[in-house]
C-alpha positions in Angstrom: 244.2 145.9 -95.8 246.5 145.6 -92.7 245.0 142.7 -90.5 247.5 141.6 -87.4 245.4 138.7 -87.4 245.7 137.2 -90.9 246.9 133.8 -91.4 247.6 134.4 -94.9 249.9 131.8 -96.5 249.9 129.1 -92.7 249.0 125.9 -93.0 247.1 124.8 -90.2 246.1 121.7 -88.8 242.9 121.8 -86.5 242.3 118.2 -84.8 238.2 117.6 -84.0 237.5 119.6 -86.9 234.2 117.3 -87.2 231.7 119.4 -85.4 231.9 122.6 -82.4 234.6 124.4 -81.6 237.0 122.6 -84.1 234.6 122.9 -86.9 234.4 126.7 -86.4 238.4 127.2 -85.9 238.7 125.5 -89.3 236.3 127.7 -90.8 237.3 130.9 -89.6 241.1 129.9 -89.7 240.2 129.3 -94.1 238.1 132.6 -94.1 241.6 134.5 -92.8 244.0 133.1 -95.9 245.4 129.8 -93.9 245.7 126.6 -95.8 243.4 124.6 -93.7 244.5 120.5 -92.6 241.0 118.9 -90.8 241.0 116.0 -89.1 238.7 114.1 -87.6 237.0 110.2 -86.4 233.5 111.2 -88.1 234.2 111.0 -92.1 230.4 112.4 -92.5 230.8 115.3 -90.3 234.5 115.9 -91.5 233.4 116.5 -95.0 230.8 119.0 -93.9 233.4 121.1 -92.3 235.9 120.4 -95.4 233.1 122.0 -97.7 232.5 124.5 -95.7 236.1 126.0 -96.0 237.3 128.9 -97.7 239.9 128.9 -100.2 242.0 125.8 -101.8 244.7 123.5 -101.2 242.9 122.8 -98.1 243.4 118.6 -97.0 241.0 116.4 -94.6 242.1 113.5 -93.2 240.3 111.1 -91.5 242.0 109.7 -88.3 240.9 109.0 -84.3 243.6 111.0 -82.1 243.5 107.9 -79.9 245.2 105.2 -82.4 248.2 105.2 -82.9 248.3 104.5 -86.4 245.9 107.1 -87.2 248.7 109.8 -85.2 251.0 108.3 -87.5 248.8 108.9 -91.1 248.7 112.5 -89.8 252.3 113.2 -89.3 252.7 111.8 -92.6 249.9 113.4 -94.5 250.6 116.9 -93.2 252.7 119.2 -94.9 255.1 121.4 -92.6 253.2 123.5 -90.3 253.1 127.0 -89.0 250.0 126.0 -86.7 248.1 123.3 -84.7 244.8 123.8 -82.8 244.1 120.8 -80.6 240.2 120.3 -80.3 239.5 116.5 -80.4 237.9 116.0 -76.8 235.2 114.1 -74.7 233.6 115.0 -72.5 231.7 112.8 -69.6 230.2 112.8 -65.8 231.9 110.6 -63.8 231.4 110.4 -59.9 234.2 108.9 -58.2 232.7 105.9 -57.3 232.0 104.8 -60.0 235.3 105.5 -62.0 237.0 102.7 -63.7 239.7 101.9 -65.9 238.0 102.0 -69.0 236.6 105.2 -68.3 240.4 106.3 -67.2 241.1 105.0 -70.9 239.2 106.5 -73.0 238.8 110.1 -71.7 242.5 110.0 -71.2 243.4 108.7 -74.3 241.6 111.1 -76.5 242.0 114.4 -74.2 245.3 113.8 -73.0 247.5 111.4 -74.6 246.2 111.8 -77.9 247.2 115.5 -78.1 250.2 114.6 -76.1 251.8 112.4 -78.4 250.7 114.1 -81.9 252.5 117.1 -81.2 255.6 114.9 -79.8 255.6 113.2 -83.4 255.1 116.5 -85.3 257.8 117.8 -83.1 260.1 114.9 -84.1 259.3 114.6 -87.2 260.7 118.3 -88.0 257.1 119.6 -89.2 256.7 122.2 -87.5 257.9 125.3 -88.1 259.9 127.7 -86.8 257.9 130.9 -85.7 254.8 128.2 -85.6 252.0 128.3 -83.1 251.0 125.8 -81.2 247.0 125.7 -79.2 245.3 123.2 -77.4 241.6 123.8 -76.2 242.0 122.9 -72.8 238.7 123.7 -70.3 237.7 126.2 -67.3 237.4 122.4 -65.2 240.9 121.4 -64.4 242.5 124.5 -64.4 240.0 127.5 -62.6 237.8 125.4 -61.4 235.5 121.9 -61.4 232.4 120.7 -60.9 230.4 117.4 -59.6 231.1 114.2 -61.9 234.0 116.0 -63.5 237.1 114.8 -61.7 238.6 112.7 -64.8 237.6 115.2 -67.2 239.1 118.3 -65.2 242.1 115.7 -64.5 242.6 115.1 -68.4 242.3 118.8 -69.0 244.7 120.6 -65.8 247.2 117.8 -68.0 247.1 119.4 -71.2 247.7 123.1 -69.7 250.3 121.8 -67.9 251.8 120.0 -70.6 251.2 123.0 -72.2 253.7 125.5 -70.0 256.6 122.8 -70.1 256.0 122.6 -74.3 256.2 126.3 -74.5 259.4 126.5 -72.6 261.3 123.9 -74.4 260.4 124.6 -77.3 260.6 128.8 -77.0 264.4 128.4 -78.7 262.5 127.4 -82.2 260.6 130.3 -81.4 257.6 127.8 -81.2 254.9 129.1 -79.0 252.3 127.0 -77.1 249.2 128.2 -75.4 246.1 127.1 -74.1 242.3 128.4 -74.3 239.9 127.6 -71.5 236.2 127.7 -72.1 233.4 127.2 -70.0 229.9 125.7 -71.3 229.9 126.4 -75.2 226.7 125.8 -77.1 226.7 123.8 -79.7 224.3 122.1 -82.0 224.8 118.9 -80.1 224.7 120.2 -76.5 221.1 121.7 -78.2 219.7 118.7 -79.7 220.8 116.1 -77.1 218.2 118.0 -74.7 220.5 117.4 -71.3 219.8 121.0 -69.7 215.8 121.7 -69.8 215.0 125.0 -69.9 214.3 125.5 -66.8 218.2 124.5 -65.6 219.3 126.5 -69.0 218.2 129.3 -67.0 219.3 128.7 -64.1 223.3 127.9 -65.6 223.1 131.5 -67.3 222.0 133.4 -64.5 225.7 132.4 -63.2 227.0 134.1 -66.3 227.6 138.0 -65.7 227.2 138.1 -69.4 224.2 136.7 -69.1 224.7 134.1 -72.0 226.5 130.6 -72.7 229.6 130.8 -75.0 229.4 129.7 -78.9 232.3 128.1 -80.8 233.0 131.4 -82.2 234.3 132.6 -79.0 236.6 130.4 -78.7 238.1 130.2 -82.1 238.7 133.8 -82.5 240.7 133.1 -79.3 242.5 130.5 -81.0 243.3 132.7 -84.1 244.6 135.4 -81.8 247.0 132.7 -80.8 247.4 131.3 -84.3 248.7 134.5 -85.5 251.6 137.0 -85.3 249.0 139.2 -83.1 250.3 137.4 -80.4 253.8 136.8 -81.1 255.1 137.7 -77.7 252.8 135.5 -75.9 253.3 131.6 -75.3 253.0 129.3 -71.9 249.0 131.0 -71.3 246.0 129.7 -70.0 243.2 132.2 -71.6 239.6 131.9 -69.9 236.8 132.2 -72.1 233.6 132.0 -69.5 231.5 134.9 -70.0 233.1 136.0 -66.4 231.7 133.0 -64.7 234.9 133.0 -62.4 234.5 136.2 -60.9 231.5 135.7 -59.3 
């Protein structure tokens, strides 16, 4: 059955494959033919998204995008790639004043440099394909817009996109394209359980939604896959908002 969209035959590695938006890329990516690399800090969690894929020859490993050494077992580990889906992230609400270093660190480290310097090694390394498609899951903060508390995480994510553009220009002579997906708030079973919003302020978040609703991880990753595939072949150096239309308003 003709499917633009099929990732039949790719291998692709999906960072933060442990739970939420990652989890669901590596899914979805396994349920469309790709041969599925998962990585991730949480070995429990990990090995529910691992047994959860489709297909075989699929690979987990185990690594924190902030350690160095751990960047290092995944460039080795990985076979030669045809796609990447950045996804490892934190996120945390931070007023100015009370920003520190360590705070600095470890947002930085895990949204920024992390990513940063994984697909510098894979670059180097030569395992990355030519044709290959590179996606990192940047946010709506940092880029369209921000909100209180969030001035280091909209600073570690307007870094990525940006990183993003200059990747997808030097790299455009491989034929190597890089793009970016912005979501707003998705719902997860975390953001559910950890009881932050009452309902009351659940309410009042989605009545700022035009689509009256919050996003789920599968919004974003069939956004991802769109960028994963040779649907999109033309396209590279994008920031793609995923937000319900939560900017037009």
């Amino acid at each position: 059955m003709y499917n633009p969209f099929s990732l039949e035959g790719k291998n692709i590695l999906v960072t933060g494959a442990s739970s939420g938006i990652g989890q669901s890329v590596a899914v979805e990516c396994s349920k469309l033919g790709a041969k599925v690399i998962v990585t991730g800090r949480n070995s429990e969690r990990l090995d529910c998204t691992y047994n959860s894929l489709y297909g075989c020859d699929n690979q987990k490993i185990v690594a924190d995008i902030s350690d160095m050494d751990d960047l290092e077992s995944i460039v080795n580990t990985c076979p030669k790639l045809d796609g990447i889906s950045h996804n490892a992230g934190i996120a945390k609400i931070v007023p100015i004043k009370h920003i520190n270093k360590v705070d600095i660190s470890s947002i930085l480290s895990t949204n920024t440099v992390g990513p940063i310097l994984l697909t510098q090694m894979l670059v180097k390394s030569k395992k990355i394909n030519d044709n290959a498609s590179i996606v990192f899951t940047s946010s709506l903060s940092g880029v369209y817009c921000v909100h209180y508390g969030e001035s280091m995480y909209a600073a570690s994510k307007g870094a990525i996109s940006g990183f993003a553009k200059g990747a997808a220009l030097e790299l455009a002579s491989h034929g190597i394209r890089v793009n970016c997906v912005n979501p707003s708030i998705i719902q997860t079973h975390i953001f559910e359980s950890t009881g932050v919003l009452s309902d009351e302020q659940l309410k009042e978040k989605i009545n700022n939604y035009p689509l009256k609703r919050l996003g789920v991880p599968t919004d974003v990753s069939y956004a991802i896959i769109y960028f994963l595939s040779s649907a999109s072949s033309w396209v590279t150096g994008n920031d793609l908002k995923i937000d319900g239309g939560y900017t037009l308003i």
